[in-house]
C-alpha positions in Angstrom: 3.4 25.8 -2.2 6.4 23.6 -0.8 8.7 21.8 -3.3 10.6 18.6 -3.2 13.5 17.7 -5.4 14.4 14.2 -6.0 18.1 13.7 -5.6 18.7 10.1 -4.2 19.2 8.4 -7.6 23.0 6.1 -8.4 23.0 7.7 -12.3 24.1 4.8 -13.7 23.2 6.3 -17.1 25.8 8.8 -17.1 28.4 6.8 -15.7 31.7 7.1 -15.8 30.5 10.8 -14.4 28.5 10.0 -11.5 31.3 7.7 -10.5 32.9 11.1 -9.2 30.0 13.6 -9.0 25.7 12.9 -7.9 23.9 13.2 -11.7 22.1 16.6 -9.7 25.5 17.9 -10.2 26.2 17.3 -14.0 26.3 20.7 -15.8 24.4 21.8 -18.5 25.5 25.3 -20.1 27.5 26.0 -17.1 25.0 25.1 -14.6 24.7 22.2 -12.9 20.7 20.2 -13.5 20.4 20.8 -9.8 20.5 24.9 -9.8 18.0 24.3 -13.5 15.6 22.9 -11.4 15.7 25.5 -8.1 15.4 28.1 -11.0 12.7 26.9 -13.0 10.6 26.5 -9.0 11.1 30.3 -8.4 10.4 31.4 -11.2 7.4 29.5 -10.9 7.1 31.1 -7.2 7.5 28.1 -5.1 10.0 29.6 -2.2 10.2 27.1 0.2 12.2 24.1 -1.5 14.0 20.7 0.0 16.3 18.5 -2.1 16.2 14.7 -0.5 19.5 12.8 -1.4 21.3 9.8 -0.7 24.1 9.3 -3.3 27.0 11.1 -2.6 25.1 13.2 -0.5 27.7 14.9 1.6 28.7 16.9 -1.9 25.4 17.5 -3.0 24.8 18.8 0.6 27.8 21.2 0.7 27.4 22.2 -2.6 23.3 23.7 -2.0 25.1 25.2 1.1 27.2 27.3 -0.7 25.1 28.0 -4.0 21.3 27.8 -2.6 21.8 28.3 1.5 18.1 28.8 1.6 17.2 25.5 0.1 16.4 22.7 2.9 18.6 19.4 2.7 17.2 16.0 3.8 19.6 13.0 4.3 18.8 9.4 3.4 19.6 6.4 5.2 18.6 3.8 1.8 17.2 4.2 -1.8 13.9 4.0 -1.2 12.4 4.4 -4.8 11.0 7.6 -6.4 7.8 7.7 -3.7 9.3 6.0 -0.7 12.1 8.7 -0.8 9.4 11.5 0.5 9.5 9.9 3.8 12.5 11.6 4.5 11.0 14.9 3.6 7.6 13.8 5.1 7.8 15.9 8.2 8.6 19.2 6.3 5.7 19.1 3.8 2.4 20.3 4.5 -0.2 21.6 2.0 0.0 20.5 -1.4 4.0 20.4 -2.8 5.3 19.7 -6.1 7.7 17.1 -6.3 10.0 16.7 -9.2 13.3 14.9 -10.2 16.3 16.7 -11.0 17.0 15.5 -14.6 14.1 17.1 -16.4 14.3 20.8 -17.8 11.5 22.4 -18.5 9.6 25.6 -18.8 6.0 24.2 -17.3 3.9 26.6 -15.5 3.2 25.0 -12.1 -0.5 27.0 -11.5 -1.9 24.2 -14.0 -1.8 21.5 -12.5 -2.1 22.9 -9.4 -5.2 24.5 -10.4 -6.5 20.7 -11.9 -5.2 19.2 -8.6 -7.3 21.4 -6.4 -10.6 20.9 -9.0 -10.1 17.2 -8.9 -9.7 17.3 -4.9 -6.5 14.5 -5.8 -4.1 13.0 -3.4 -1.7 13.1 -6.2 -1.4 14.8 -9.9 0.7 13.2 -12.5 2.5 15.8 -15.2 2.5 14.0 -18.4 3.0 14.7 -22.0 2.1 12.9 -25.2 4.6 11.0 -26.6 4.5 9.3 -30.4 6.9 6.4 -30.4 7.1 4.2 -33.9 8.0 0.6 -34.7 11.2 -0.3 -37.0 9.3 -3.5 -38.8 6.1 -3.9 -40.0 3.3 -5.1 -37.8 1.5 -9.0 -38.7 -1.9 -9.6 -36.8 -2.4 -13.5 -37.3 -5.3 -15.6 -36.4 -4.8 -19.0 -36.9 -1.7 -19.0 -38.9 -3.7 -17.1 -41.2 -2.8 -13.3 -42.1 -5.5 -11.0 -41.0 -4.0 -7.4 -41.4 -0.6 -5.8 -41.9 0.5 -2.5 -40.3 3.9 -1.3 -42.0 5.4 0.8 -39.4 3.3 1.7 -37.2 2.8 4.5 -34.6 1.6 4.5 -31.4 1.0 7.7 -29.0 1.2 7.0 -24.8 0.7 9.8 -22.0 3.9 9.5 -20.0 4.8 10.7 -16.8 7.5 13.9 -17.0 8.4 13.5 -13.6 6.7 16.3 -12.2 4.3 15.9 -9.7 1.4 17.3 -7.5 1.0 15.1 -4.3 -0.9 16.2 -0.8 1.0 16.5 2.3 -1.9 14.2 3.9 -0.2 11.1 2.0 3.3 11.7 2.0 3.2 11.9 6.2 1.7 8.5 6.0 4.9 6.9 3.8 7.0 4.7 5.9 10.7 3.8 5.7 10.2 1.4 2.8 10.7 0.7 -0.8 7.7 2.3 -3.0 8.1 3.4 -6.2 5.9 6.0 -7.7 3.8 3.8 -9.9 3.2 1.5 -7.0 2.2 4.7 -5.0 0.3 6.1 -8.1 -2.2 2.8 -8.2 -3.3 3.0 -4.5 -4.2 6.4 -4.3 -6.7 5.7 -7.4 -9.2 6.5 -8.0 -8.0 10.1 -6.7 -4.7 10.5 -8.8 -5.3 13.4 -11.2 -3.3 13.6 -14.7 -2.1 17.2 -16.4 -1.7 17.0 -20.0 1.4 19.9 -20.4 0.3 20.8 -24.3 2.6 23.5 -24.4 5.4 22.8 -22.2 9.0 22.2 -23.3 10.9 18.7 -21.4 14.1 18.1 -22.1 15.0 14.9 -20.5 18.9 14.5 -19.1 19.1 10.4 -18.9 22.0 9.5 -20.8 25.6 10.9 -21.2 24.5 11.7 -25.0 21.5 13.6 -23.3 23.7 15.5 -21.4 25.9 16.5 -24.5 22.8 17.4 -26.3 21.5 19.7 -23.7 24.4 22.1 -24.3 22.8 23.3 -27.1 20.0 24.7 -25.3 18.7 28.0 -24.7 18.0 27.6 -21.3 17.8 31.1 -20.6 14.3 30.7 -22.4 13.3 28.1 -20.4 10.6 29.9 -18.3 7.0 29.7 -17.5 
């Protein structure tokens, strides 16, 4: 299996830094997200890898030329959104290929939803997680101006997507040069868009600068399949 790393993205999140580096290139424990992610994809066995970027691309380029000279490197010529993005990519994919973004570390084992992919026969395999989110106030459910039930706090639990992805080469080489992110891309493949519930993966997400100062803490030695 072939994998594709998202790399295009402005990182406004962690600005002022990605005002002089690509967020692919923000370190964690010495490491920059980037070289996280190529890890984590051999260790899972994937050995042919491409990074597609567009924001200070040049560095990112030179720097995967130095550190990962076996890892393919596909120029942009716009942002695209998180789907439209493959099309630069879209000529080196074949099969089925994994497709993540760089600012996720994890220790998921790939053969699972790959396994669940091929079972489901999908064009495209969402990784998702549960996630319990909880309100500050206290829920009112009025009918009527009338008071019909009071929730104090409530919780709610959602699937969402990791950022991790299964999707056939079959629909990627049909993406053209235009804006499409992966929601967008998600709802017309349906009904044949699979979803992996990771129970007992790790995801640390790296969105915000505070994120970033977090994830120094990690043992990301541990962080394996």
């Amino acid at each position: 299996m072939k994998a594709v790393i998202l790399a295009a993205g402005l990182g406004t999140r962690l600005r002022p830094l990605t005002f002089f580096i690509p967020k692919p290139l923000a370190f964690i424990n010495s490491k920059p997200l980037i070289s996280h992610v190529i890890e984590w994809l051999r260790l899972n066995g994937v050995r042919e890898i491409a990074v597609v970027g567009f924001y200070m691309q040049d560095l990112l380029e030179r720097f995967l030329s130095e550190r990962h000279p076996d890892v393919v490197f596909f120029k942009s010529r716009k942002l695209l959104g998180t789907a439209g993005q493959l099309y630069y990519a879209k000529e080196w994919v074949d099969g089925d290929v994994a497709v993540v973004n760089t600012d996720v570390l994890t220790n998921l084992d790939l053969k699972y939803p790959l396994e669940l992919h091929k079972r489901e026969s999908a064009l495209l395999t969402i990784v998702g997680q549960r996630y319990k989110a909880s309100l500050r106030f206290g829920v009112l459910e009025v009918e009527n101006a009338v008071l019909r039930a009071w929730r104090e706090k409530p919780s709610f639990e959602y699937i969402t997507s990791t950022g991790i992805y299964i999707i056939s080469a079959e629909v990627v080489k049909k993406l053209g040069e235009e804006f499409l992110d992966m929601n967008t891309f998600a709802a017309s493949l349906m009904p044949r868009v699979a979803v992996y519930i990771a129970r007992e993966a790790y995801f640390y997400d790296v969105g915000t600068l505070e994120d970033l100062q977090r994830g120094t803490a990690l043992e990301t030695r541990g962080l394996k399949p």
